[in-house]
PDB file with SEQRES, HELIX, SHEET and CRYST1 records, atoms N, CA, C and O in Angstrom:
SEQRES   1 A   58  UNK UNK UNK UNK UNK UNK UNK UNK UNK UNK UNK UNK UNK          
SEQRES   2 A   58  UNK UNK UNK UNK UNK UNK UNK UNK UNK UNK UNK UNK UNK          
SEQRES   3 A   58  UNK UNK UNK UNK UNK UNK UNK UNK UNK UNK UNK UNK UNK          
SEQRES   4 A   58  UNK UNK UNK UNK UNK UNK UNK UNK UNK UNK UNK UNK UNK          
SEQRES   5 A   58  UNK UNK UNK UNK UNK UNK                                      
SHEET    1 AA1 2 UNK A   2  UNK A   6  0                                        
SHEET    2 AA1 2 UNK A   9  UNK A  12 -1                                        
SHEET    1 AA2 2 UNK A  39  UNK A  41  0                                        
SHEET    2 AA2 2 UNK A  51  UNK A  54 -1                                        
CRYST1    1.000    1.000    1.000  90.00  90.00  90.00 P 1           1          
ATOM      1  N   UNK A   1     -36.619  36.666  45.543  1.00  0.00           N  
ATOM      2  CA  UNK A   1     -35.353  36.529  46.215  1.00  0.00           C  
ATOM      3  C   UNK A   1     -34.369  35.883  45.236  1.00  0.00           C  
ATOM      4  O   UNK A   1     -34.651  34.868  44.599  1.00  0.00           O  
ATOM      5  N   UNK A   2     -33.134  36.562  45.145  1.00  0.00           N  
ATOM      6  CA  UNK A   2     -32.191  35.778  44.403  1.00  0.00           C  
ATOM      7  C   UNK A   2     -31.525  34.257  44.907  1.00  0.00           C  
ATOM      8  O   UNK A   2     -30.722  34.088  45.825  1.00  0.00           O  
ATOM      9  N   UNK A   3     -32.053  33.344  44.115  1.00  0.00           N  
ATOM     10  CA  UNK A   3     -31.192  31.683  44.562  1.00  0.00           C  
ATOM     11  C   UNK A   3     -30.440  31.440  43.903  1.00  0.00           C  
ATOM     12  O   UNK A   3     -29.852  30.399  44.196  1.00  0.00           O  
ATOM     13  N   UNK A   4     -30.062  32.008  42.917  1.00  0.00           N  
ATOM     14  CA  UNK A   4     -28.904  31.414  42.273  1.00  0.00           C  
ATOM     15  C   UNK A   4     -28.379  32.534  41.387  1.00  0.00           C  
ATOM     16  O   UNK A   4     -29.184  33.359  40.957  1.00  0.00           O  
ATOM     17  N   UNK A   5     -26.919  32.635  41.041  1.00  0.00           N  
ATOM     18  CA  UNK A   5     -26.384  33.557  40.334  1.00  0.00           C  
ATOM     19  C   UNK A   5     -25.125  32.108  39.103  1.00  0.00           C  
ATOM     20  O   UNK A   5     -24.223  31.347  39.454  1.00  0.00           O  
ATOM     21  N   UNK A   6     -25.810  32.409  37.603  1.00  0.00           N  
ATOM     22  CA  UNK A   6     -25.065  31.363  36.586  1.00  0.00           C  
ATOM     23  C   UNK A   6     -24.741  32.600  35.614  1.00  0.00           C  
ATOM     24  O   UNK A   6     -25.542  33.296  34.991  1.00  0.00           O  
ATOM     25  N   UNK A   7     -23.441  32.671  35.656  1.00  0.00           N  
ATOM     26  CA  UNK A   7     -22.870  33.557  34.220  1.00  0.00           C  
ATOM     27  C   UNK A   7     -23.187  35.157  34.352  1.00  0.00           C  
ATOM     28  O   UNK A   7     -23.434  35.980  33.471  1.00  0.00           O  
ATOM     29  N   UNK A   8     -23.088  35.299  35.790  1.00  0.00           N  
ATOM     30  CA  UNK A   8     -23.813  37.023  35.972  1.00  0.00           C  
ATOM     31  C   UNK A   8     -25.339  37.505  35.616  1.00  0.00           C  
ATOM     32  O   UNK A   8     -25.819  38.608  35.357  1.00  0.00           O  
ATOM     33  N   UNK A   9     -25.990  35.940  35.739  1.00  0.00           N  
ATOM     34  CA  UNK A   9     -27.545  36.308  35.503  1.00  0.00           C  
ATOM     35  C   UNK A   9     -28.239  35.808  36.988  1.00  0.00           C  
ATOM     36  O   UNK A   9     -27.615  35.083  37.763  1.00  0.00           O  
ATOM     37  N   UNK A  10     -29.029  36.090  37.148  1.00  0.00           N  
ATOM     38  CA  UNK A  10     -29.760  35.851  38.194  1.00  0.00           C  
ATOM     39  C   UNK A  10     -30.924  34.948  38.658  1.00  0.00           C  
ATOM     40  O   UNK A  10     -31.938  35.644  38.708  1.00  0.00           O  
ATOM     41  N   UNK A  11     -31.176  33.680  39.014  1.00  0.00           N  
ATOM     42  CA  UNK A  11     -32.345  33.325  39.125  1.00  0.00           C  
ATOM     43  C   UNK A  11     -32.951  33.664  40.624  1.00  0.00           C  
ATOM     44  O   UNK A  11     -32.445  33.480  41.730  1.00  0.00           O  
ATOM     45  N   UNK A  12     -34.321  34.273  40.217  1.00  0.00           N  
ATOM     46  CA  UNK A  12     -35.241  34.312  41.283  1.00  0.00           C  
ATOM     47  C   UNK A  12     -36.553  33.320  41.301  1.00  0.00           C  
ATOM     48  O   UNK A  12     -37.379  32.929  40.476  1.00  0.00           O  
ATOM     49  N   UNK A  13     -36.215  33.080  43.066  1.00  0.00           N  
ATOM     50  CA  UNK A  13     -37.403  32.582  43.682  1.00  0.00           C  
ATOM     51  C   UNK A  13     -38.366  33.528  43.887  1.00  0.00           C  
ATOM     52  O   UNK A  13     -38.005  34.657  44.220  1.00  0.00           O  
ATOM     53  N   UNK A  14     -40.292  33.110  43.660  1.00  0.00           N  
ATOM     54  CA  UNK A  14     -41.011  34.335  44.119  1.00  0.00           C  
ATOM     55  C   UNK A  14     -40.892  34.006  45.638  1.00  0.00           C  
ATOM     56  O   UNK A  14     -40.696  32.885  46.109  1.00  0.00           O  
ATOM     57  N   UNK A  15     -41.067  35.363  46.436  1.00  0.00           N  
ATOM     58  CA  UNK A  15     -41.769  35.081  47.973  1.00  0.00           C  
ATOM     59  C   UNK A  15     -43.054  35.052  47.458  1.00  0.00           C  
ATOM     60  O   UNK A  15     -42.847  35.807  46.508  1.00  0.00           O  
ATOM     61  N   UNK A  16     -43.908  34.835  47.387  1.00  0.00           N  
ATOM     62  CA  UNK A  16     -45.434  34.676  47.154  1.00  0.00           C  
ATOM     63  C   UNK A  16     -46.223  34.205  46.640  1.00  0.00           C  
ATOM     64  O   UNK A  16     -47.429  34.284  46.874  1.00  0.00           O  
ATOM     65  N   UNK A  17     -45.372  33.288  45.380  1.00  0.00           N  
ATOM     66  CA  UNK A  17     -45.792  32.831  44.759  1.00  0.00           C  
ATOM     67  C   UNK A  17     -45.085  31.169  44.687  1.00  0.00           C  
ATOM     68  O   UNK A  17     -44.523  30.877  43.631  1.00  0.00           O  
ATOM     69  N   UNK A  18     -45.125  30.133  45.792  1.00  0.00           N  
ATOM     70  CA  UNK A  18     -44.487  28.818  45.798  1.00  0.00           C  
ATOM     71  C   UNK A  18     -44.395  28.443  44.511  1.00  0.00           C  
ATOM     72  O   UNK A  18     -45.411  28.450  43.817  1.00  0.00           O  
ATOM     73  N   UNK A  19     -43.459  28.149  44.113  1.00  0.00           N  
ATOM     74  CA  UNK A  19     -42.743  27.226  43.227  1.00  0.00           C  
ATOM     75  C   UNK A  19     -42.553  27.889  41.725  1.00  0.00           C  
ATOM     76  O   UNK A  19     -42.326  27.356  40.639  1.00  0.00           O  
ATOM     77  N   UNK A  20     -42.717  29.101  42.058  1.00  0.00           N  
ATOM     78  CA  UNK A  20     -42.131  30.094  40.606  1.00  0.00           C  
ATOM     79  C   UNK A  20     -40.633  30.224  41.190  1.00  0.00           C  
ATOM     80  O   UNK A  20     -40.138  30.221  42.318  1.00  0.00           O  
ATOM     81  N   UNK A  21     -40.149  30.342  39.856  1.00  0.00           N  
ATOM     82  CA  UNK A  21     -38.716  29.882  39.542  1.00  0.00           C  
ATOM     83  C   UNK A  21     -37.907  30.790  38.429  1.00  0.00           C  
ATOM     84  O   UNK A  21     -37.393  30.030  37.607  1.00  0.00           O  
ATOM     85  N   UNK A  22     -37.748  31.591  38.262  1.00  0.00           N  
ATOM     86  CA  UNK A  22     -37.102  32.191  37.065  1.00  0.00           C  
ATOM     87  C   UNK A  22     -35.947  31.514  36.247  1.00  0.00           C  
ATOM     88  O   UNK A  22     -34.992  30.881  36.699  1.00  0.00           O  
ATOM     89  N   UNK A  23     -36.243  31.780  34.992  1.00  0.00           N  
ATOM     90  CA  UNK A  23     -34.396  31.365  34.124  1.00  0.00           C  
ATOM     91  C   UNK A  23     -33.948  32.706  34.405  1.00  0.00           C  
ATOM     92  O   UNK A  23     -34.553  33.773  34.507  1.00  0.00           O  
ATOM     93  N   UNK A  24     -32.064  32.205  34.558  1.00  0.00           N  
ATOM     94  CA  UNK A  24     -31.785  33.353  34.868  1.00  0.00           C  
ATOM     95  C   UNK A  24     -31.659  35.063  33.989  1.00  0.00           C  
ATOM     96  O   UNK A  24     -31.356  35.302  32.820  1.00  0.00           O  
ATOM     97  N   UNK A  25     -31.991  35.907  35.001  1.00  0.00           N  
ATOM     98  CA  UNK A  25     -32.482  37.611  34.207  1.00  0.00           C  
ATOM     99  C   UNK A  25     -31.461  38.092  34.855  1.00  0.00           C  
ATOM    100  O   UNK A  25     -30.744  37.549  35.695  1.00  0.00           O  
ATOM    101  N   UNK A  26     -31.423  39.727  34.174  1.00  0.00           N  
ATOM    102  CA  UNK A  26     -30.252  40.750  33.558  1.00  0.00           C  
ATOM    103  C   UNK A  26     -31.094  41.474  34.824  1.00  0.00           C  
ATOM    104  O   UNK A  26     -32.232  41.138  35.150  1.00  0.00           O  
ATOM    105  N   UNK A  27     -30.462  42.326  35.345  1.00  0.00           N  
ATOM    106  CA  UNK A  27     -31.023  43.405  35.823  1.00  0.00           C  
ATOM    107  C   UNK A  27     -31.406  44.847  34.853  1.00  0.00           C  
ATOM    108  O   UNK A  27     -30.722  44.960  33.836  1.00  0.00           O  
ATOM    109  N   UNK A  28     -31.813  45.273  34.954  1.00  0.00           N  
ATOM    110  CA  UNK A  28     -32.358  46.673  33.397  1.00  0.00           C  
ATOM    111  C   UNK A  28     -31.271  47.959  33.724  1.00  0.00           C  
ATOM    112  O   UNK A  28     -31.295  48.889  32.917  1.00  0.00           O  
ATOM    113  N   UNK A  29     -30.319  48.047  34.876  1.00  0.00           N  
ATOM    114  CA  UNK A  29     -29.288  48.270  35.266  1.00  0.00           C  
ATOM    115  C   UNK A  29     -28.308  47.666  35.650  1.00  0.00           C  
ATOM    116  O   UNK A  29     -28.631  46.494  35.841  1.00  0.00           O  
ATOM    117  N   UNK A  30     -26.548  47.961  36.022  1.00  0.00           N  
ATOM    118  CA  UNK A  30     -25.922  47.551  36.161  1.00  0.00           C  
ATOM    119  C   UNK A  30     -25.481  46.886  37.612  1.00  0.00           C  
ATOM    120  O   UNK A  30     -24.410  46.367  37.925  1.00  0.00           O  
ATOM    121  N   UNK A  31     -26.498  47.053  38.267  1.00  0.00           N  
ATOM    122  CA  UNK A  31     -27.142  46.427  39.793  1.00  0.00           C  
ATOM    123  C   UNK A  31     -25.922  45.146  39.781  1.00  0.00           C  
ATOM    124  O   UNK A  31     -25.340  44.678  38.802  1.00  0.00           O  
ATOM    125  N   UNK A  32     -25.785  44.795  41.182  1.00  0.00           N  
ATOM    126  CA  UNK A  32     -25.564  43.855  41.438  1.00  0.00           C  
ATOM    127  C   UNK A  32     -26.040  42.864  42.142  1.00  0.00           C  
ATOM    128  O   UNK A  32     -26.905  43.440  42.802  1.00  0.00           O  
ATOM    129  N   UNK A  33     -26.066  41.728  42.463  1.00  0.00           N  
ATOM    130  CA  UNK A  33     -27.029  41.203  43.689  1.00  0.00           C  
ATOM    131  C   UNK A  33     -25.817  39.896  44.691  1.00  0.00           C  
ATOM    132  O   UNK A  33     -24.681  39.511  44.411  1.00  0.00           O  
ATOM    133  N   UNK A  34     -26.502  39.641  45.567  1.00  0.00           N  
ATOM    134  CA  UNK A  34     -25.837  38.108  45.821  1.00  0.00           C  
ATOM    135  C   UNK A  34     -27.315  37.371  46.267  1.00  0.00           C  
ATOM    136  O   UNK A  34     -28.439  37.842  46.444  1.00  0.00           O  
ATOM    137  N   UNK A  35     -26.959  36.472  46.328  1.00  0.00           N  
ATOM    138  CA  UNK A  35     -27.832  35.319  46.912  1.00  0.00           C  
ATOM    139  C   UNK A  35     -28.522  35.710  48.374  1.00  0.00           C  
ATOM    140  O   UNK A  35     -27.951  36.014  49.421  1.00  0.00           O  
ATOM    141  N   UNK A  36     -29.978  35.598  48.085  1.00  0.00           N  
ATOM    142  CA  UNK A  36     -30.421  36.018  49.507  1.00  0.00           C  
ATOM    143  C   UNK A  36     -31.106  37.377  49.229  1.00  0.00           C  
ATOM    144  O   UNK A  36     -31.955  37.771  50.029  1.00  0.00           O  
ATOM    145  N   UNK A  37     -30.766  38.170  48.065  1.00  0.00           N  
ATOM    146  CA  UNK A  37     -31.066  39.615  48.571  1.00  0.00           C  
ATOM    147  C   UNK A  37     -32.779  39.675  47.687  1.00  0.00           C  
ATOM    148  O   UNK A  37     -32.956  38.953  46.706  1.00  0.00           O  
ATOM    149  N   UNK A  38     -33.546  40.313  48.038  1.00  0.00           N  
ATOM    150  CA  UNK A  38     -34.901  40.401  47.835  1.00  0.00           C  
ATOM    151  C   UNK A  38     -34.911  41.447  46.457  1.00  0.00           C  
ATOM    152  O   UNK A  38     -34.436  42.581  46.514  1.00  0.00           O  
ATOM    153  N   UNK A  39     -35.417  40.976  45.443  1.00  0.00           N  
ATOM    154  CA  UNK A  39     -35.669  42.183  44.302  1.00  0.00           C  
ATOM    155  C   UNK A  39     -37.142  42.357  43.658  1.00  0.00           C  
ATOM    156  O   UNK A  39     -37.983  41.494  43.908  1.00  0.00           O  
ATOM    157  N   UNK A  40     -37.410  43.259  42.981  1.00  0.00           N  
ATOM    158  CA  UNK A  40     -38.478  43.267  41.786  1.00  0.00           C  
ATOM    159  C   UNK A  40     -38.154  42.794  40.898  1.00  0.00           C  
ATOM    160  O   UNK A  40     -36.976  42.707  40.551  1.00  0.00           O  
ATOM    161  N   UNK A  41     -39.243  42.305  40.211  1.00  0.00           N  
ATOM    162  CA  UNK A  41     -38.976  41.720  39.077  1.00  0.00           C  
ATOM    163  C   UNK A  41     -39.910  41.523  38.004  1.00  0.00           C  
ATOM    164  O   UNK A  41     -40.994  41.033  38.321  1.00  0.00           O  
ATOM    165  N   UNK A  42     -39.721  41.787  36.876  1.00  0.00           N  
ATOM    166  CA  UNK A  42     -40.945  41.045  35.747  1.00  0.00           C  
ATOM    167  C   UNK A  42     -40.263  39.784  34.446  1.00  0.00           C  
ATOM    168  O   UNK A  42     -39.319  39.375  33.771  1.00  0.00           O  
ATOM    169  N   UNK A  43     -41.568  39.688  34.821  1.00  0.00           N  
ATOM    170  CA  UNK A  43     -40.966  38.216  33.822  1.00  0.00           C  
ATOM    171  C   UNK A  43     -42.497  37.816  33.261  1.00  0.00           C  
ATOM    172  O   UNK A  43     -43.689  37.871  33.563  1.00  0.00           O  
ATOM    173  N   UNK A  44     -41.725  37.445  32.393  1.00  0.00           N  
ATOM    174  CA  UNK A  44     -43.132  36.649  30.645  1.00  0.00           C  
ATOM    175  C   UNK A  44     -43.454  35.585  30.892  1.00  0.00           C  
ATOM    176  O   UNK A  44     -42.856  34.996  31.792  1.00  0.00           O  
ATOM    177  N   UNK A  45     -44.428  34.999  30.246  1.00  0.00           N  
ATOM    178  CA  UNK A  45     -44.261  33.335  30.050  1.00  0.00           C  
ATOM    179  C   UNK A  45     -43.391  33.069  28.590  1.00  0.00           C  
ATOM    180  O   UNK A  45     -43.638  32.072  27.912  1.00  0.00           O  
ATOM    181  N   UNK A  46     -42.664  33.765  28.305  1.00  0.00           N  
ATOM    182  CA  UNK A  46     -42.120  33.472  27.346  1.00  0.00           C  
ATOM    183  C   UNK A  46     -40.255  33.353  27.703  1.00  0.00           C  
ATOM    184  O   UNK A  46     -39.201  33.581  27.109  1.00  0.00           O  
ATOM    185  N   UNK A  47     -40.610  32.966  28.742  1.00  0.00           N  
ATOM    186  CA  UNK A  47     -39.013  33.126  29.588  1.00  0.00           C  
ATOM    187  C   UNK A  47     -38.511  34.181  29.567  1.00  0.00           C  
ATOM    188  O   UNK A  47     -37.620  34.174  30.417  1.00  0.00           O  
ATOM    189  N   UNK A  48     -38.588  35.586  28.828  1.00  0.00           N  
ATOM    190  CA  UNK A  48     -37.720  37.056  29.109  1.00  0.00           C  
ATOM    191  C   UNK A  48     -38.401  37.641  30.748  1.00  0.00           C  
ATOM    192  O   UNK A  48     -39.275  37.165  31.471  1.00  0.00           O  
ATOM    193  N   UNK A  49     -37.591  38.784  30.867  1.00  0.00           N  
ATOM    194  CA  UNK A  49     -38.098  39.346  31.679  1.00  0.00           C  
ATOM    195  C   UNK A  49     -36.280  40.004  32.183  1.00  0.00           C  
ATOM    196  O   UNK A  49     -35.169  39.779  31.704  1.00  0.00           O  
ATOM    197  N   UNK A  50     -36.869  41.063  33.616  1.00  0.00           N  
ATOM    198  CA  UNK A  50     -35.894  41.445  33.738  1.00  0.00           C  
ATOM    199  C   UNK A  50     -35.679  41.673  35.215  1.00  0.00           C  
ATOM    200  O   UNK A  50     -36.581  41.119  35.843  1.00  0.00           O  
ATOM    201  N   UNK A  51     -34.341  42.621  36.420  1.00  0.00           N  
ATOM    202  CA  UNK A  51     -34.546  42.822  37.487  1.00  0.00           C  
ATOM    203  C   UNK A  51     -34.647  44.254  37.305  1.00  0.00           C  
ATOM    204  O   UNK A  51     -33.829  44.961  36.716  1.00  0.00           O  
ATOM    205  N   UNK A  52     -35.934  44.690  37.970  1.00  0.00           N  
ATOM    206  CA  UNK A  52     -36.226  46.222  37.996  1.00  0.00           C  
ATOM    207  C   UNK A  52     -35.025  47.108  39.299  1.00  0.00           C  
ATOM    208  O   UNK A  52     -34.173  47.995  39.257  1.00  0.00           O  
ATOM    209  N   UNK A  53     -35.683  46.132  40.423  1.00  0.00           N  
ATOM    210  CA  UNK A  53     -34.520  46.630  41.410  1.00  0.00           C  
ATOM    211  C   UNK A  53     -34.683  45.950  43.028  1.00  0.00           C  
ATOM    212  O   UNK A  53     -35.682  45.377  43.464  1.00  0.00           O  
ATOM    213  N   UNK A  54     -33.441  46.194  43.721  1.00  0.00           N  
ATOM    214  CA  UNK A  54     -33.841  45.423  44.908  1.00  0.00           C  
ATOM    215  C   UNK A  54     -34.435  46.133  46.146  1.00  0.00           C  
ATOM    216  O   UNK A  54     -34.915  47.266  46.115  1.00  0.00           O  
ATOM    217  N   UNK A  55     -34.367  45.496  47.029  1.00  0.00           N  
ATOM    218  CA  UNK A  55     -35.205  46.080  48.302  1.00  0.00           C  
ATOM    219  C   UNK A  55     -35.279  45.406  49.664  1.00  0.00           C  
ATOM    220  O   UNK A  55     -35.466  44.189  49.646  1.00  0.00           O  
ATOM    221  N   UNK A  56     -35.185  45.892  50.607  1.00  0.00           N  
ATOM    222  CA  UNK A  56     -35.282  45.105  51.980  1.00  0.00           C  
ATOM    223  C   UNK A  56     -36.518  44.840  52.687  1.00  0.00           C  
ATOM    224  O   UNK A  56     -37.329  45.657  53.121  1.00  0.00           O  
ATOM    225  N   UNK A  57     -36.545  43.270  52.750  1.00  0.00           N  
ATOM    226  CA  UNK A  57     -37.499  42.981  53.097  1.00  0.00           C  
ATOM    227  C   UNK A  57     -37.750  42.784  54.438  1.00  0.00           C  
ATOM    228  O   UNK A  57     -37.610  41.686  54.976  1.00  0.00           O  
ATOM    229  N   UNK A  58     -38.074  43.679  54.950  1.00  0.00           N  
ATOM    230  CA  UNK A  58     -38.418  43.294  56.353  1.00  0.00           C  
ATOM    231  C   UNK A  58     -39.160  42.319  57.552  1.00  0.00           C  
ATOM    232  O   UNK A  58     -39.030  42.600  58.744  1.00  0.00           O  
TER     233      UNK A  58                                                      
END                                                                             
């Protein structure tokens, strides 16, 4: 889920995973998001990673 938006990057919270936290990521398209909206995502332990895409979570 997106919690925060700094400089047109995105940080995500996991749903599933308590207390993962992303630095904020690019989407791999020109996507937009706001706060709240549910996405995919991959991310490294090397802090990269990216937003694949979003989706409604029901």
């Amino acid at each position: 889920m997106i919690a925060e938006i700094i400089n047109g990057k995105y940080v995500i919270k996991s749903l599933d995973r308590v207390g993962i936290t992303t630095p904020p990521l690019e989407p791999v398209d020109k996507s937009a998001y706001k706060v709240g909206d549910s996405v995919y995502y991959f991310y490294f332990a090397d802090g990269t990673g990216r937003i694949i895409c979003g989706f409604e979570n029901k």
